[in-house]
C-alpha positions in Angstrom: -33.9 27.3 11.7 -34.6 27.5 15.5 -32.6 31.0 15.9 -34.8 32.5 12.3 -37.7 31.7 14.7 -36.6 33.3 17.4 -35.7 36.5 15.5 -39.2 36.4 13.5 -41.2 36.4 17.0 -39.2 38.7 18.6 -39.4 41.4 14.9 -43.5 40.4 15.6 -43.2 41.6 19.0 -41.5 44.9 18.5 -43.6 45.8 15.6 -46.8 45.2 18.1 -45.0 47.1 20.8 -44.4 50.5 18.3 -48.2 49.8 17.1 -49.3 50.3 20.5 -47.2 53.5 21.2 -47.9 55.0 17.7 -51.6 54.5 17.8 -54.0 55.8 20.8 -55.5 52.6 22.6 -59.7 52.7 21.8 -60.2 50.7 24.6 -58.5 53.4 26.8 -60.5 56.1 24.9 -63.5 55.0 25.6 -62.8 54.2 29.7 -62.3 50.5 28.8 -59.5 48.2 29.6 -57.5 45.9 26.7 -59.1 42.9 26.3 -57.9 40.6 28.6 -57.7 36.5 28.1 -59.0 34.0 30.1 -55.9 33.9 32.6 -56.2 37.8 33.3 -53.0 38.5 31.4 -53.3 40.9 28.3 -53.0 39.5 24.6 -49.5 41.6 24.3 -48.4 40.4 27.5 -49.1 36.9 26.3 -47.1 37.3 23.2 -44.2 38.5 25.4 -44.7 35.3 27.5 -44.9 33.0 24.2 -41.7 34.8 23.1 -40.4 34.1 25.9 -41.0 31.0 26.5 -40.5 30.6 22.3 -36.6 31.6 22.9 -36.0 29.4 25.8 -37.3 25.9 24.3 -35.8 26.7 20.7 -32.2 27.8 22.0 -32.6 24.3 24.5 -33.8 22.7 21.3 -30.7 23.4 18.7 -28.6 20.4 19.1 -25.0 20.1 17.3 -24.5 19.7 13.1 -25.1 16.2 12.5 -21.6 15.6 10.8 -19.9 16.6 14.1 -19.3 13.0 15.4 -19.6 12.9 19.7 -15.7 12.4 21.2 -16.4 9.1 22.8 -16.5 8.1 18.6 -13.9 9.2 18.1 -11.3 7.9 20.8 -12.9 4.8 20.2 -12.2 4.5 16.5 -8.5 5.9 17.9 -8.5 2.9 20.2 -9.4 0.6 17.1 -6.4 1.4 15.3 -4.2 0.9 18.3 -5.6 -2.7 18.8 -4.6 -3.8 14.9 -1.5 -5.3 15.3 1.3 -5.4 12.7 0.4 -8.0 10.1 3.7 -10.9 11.2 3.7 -11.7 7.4 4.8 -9.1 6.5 8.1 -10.3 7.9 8.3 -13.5 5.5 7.2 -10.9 2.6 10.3 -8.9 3.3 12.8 -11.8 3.6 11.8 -12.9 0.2 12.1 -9.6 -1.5 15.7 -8.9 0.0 17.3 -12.3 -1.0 15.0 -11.8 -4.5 17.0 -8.3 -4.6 20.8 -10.1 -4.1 20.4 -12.6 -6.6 19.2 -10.4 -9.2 21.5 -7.7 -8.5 24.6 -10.1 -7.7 24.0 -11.7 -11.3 24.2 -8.3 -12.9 27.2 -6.9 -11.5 29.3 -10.0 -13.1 27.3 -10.7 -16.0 29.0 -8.3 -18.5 33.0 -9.7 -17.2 31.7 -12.7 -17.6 30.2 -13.1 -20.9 33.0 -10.8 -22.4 36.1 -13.1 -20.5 34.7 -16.3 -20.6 32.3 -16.8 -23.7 34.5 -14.8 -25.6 31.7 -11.9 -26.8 32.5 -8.6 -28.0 31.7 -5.7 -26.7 28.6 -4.9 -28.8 27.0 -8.7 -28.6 27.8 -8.8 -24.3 26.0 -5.2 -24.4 23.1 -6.3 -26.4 22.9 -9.6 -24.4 22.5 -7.5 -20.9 20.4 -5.2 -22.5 18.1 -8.0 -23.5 18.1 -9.8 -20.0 17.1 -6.8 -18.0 14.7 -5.4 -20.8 12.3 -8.3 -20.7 12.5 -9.3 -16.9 10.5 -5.4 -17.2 8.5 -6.4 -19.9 7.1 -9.5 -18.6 5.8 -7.5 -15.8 3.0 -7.0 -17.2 2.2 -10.8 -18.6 2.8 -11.4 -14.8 0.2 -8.7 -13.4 -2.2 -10.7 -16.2 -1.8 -13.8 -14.7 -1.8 -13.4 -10.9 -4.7 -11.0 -11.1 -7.1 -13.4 -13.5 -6.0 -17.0 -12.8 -3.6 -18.1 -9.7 -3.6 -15.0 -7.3 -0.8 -13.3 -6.0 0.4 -16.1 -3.6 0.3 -19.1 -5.9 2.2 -16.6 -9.0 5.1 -15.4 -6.5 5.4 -19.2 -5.2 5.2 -21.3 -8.4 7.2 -19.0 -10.9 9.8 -18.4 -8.2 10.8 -21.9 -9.1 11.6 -20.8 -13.1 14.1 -18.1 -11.4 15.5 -20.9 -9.7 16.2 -22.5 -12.7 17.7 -20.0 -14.9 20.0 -18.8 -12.0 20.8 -22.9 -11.5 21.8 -23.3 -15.2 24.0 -20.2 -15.4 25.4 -21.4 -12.3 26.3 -24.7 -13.6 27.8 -23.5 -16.9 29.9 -21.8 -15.1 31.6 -24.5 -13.5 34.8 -25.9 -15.3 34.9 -29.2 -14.3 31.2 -30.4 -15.6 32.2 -29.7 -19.1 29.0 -28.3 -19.9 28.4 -26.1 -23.1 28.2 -23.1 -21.0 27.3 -20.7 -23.9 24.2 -22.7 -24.3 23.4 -23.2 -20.5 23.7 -19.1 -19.9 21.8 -18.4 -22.7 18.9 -20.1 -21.7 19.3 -19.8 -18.0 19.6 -15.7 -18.4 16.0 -16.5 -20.5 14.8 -18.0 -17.6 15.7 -15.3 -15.0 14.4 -12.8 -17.6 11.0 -14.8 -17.3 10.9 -15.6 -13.9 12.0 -12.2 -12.3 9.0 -10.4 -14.7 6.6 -12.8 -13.7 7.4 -12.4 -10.2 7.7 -8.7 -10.0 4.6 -7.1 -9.7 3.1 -9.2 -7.6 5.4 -8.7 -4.7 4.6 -5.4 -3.2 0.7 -6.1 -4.2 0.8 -9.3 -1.9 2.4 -6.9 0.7 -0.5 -4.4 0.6 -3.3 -6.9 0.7 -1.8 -8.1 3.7 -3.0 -4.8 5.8 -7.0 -3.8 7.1 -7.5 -0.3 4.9 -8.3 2.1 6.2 -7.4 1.2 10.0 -4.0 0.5 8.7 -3.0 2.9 6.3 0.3 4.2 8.5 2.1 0.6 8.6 1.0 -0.4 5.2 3.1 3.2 4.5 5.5 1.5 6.5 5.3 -1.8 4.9 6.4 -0.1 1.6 9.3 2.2 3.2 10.8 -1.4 4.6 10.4 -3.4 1.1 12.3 -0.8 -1.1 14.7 -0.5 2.3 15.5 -4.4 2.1 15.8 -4.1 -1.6 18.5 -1.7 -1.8 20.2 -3.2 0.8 20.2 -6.5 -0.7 21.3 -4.7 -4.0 23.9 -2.9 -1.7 25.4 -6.2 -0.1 25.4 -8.2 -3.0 26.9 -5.8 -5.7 30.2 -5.4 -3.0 30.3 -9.3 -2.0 30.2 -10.7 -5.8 32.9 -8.9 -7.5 35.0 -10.0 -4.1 34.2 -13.6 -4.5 35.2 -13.7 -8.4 38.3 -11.9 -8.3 39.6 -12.8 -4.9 39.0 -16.1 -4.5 40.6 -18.8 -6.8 38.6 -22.5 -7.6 39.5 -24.8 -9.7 42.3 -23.8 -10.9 40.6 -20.4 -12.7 41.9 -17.2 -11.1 38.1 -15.6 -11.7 35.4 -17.9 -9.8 32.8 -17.0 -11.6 31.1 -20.0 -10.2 31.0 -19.3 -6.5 30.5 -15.8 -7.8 27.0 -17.0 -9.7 26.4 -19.9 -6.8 26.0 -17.0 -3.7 23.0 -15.8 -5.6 21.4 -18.6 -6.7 21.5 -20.0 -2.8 19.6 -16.8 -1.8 17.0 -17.5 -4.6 16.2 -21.2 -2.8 16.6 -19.2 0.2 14.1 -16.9 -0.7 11.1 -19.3 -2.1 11.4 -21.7 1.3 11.0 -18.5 3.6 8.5 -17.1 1.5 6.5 -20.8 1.7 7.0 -20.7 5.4 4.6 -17.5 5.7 1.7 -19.3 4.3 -0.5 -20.0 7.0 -0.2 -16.4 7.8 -0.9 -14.4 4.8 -4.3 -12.8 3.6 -4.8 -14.4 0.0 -7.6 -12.3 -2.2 -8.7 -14.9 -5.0 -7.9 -13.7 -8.3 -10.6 -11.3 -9.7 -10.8 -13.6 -13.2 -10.2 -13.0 -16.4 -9.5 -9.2 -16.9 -8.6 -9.4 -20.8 
C-alpha cells in the first residue's frame, strides 16, 4: 500500500509537470508571477516537496509481512526444544515391550512341536489350534483399544491385564511339566486362551502409552525416535528368543524327557513377570491421560 502511494503522487506530479510545459503559463502572459504560498515557495514546488517528503516517510514506514516471525523467536523456540529432555520412561516402556516380544515369540516357535509330539494332535487340529491362538491375540485388539480408551487408561489396561498373560503363559508352563501330573491338554488349552486374551488386550495400548509420554509438538523427533527403538527391542526380543527356545528344548534334557519343553515354555514366562514388575517400576514417572469415557 505505502509503495501504490508513492507511485500515485509521483504519476500526479509528472502529469502537473507536462501540464505546465504543454500549456502557456497566464500568469507569465499577463507579466504576473505563479501564485506563490504563504512560505514563498510555488504550489508545484510544494507538490515536489510533499512528494518528497511523501516517499521518504512511506518507504521508512513499510515494516516487514506480519507472518515473518523476528530471529530472536525463533532461536528461542530452537532453544526450547533443546531444553526438553528425553522422557526417562520411556526406558521402562521399552523394557516391557522387549521381554513382552520374547515370551510371545518364544511360545510360538515351540508351540506347533509341541502340541503335535506331546498332546498327540494331528497335523490339521495343531494347525488350527496355532491359527486360533495368534488370530484372536489380533482380534482382541480392538476390545482392548475399547477398554483403555473409555474406562481404565492406558496405564492401568497394560498393568492389570498383563497379569492374565501371566497366567495363561503359567499354566502352559505347568502342563508341561512331567512330574506334576497335571492334565496338560486341559491346562494348555486354556492357558494359550489366556495369552490369546491377555496379549490382545495389551497390544494396543503399548506404543499409545509410549507416545503420550512426549510434549507435541516440541518433541516430535524423539517421539519418532521413541517409535524406531520400540519396533527395534521388539524384533530383537523376537530375534533372541526364537534362537534360545528351540536350543533349550532340544539340547537340554530334564526329567528324564529328551525335549524340555518345560524350561523351554518357563524362559518366557520369567520374562513376562519380568516385564509387568519393570513396567510397575516406571510409575511415578509416566504421563497418564485419563481415559476419554465411553466411546461406544
Amino acid at each position: 500500500c505505502a509503495r501504490a502511494a508513492v507511485t500515485a503522487l509521483t504519476a500526479i506530479n509528472n502529469s502537473n509537470c507536462c501540464r505546465s510545459d504543454n500549456k502557456p503559463n497566464n500568469g507569465a502572459a499577463q507579466g504576473t508571477e505563479p501564485e506563490r504560498t504563504g512560505n514563498g515557495k510555488s504550489a508545484v514546488g510544494e507538490i515536489h516537496e510533499v512528494t518528497t517528503i511523501g516517499d521518504k516517510s512511506l518507504e521508512n514506514s513499510i515494516e516487514p509481512a506480519g507472518n515473518e516471525e523476528p530471529a530472536s523467536n525463533v532461536s528461542e523456540a530452537e532453544g526450547q526444544l533443546k531444553k526438553l529432555p528425553f522422557p526417562k520412561s520411556i526406558f521402562f516402556i521399552i523394557s516391557y515391550e522387549f521381554c513382552r516380544g520374547f515370551h510371545y515369540y518364544g511360545m510360538r516357535t515351540i508351540l506347533v512341536l509341541y502340541l503335535s509330539r506331546q498332546l498327540d494332535y494331528d497335523d490339521d487340529t495343531t494347525t488350527v489350534i496355532f491359527h486360533v491362538y495368534a488370530m484372536l491375540g489380533y482380534f482382541l485388539c480392538v476390545f482392548g483399544a475399547i477398554i483403555s480408551d473409555s474406562w481404565l487408561g492406558k496405564f492401568k489396561t497394560i498393568l492389570y491385564l498383563s497379569f492374565i498373560y501371566v497366567a495363561g503363559s503359567a499354566l502352559v508352563t505347568l502342563g508341561a511339566v512331567p512330574p506334576l501330573n497335571l492334565p496338560a491338554t486341559t491346562f494348555t488349552m486354556v492357558g494359550l486362551g489366556l495369552m490369546s486374551l491377555g496379549s490382545g488386550l495389551v497390544k494396543p495400548s503399548i506404543s499409545a502409552f509410549g507416545g503420550d509420554q512426549f510434549k507435541l509438538p516440541e518433541q516430535v523427533k524423539q517421539m519418532t525416535t521413541f517409535f524406531s527403538m520400540y519396533y527395534f527391542v521388539v524384533n530383537a526380543g523376537s530375534l533372541i528368543s526364537i534362537t534360545t527356545t528351540p536350543i533349550l528344548r532340544d539340547d537340554v534334557h530334564c526329567f528324564g524327557e529328551k525335549d524340555c519343553y518345560s524350561l523351554a515354555f518357563g524362559l518366557p514366562a520369567s520374562f513376562v513377570v519380568i516385564s509387568i514388575v519393570v513396567f510397575a517400576f516406571g510409575r511415578p514417572l509416566y504421563k497418564n491421560k485419563p481415559p476419554a469415557g465411553n466411546m461406544v
